[in-house]
N, C-alpha and C positions, 0 to 999 in steps of 0.2 A: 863564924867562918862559913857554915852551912846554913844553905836558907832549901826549904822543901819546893822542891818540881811542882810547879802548877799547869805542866802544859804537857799535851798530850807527844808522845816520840814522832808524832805527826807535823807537830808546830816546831820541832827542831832540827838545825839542819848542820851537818857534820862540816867544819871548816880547819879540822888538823886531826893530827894522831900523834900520843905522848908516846916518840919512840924510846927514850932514856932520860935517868936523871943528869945534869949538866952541874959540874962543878960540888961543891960540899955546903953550898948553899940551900940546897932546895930547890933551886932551876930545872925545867926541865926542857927539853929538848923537843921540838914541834914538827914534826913533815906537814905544810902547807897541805891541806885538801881544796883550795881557791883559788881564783883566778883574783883576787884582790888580799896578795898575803901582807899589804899595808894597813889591812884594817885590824889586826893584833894592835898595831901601836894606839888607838884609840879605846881598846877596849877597856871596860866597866868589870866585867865577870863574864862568865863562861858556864855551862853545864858540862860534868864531868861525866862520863861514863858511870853508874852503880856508885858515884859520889854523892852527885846533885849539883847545887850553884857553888862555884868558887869564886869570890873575889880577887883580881888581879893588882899585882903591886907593879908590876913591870912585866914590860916587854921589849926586843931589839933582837934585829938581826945579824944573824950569825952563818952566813956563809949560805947556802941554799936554802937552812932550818931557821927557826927562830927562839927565841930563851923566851919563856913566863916563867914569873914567879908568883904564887899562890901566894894567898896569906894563910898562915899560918904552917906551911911547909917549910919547913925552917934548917933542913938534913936531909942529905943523899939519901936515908932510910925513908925519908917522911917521900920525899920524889919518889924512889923506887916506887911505891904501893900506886904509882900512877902509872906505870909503865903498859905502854898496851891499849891504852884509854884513846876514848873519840872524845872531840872537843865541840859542843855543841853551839848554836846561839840560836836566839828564838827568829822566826822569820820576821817582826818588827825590826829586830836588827842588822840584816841584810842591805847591801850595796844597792842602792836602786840603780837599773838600770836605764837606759835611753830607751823613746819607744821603740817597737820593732826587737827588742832583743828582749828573750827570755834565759831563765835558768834552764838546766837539763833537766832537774827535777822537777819543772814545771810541765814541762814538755812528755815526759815518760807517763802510759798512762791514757792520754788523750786519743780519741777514738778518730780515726783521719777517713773522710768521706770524701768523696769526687764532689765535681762542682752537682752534677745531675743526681745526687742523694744517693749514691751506693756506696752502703758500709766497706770498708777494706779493711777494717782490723784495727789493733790499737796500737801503739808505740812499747817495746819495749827497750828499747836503746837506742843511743843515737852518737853514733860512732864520727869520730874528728880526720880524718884521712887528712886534712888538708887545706883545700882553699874553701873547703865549704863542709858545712854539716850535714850528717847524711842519718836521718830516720827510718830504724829498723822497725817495719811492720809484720807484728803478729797475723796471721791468716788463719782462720778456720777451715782445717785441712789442706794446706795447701803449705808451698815454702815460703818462709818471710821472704818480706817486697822492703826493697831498699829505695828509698825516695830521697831525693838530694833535696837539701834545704836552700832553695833556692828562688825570686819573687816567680818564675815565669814556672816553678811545679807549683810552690806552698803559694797560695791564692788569698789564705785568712787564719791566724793561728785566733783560737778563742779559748780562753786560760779557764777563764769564768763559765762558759759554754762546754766546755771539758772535748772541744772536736780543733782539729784541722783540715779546715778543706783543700783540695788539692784538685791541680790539672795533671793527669798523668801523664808524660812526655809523650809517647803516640798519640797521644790528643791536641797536642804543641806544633799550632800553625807556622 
């Protein structure tokens, strides 16, 4: 039933939260943490919270949440002891995306520099208002700089380079 963690909480990336047990089966109850909550129906296993790896026997959705069933939880008791828990999977198992589009935990992090090499700071959030994504810059001393995620500000995002370069809209002919 359990196999041991070989990857660092670095390599794992949170895609639900066990909010209850469902039914007297052992099911439990999932709030989606993804923008691709179709990918439950294909999964293999999962990392549990202070579990480790669970094997999945099923999965189906159930009205905004979705039902897994673990192997070897077999009773509303065996589910309760999951309640609360993050659902992990390794970054090999992630949704690829199209180019041009990144995760947010990709992005959080990366150190965002003008085209002309001056540092601004690094990304600490990156807030969804709307029609577009908007990157909250850390300042050294100074108040965070909200940069819209946009081609004519974001100029080059480099995942593997750990920067973003950017035109800052006063600099936007």
């Amino acid at each position: 039933m359990l196999s041991v963690i070989n990857m660092s909480d670095n390599d794992l990336i949170t895609i639900g939260k066990i909010v209850a047990p469902h039914g007297v089966r052992g099911d439990v109850r999932i709030l989606p943490l993804t923008d691709f909550p179709d990918r439950f129906d294909d999964l293999k296993a999962a990392y549990v919270d202070d579990v480790g790896q669970l094997k999945l026997e099923s999965a189906r959705q159930h009205k905004k949440m979705i039902l897994l069933k673990f192997s070897g939880f077999n009773t509303m008791n065996d589910a309760e002891r999951l309640r609360g828990k993050l659902i992990k999977i390794g970054r090999q198992d992630l949704v690829k995306l199209p180019a041009g589009q990144y995760y947010i935990f990709d992005i959080i992090g990366l150190a965002v520099v003008t085209e002309d090499g001056e540092h601004l700071g690094c990304i600490t959030d990156v807030l969804q208002p709307g029609s577009n994504d908007v990157y909250v810059v850390e300042q050294q001393g100074k108040q965070d700089l909200l940069i819209p995620a946009i081609k004519e500000v974001v100029k080059k995002i480099d995942i593997a380079g750990k920067q973003i370069i950017v035109k800052l809209q006063e600099e936007i002919d």
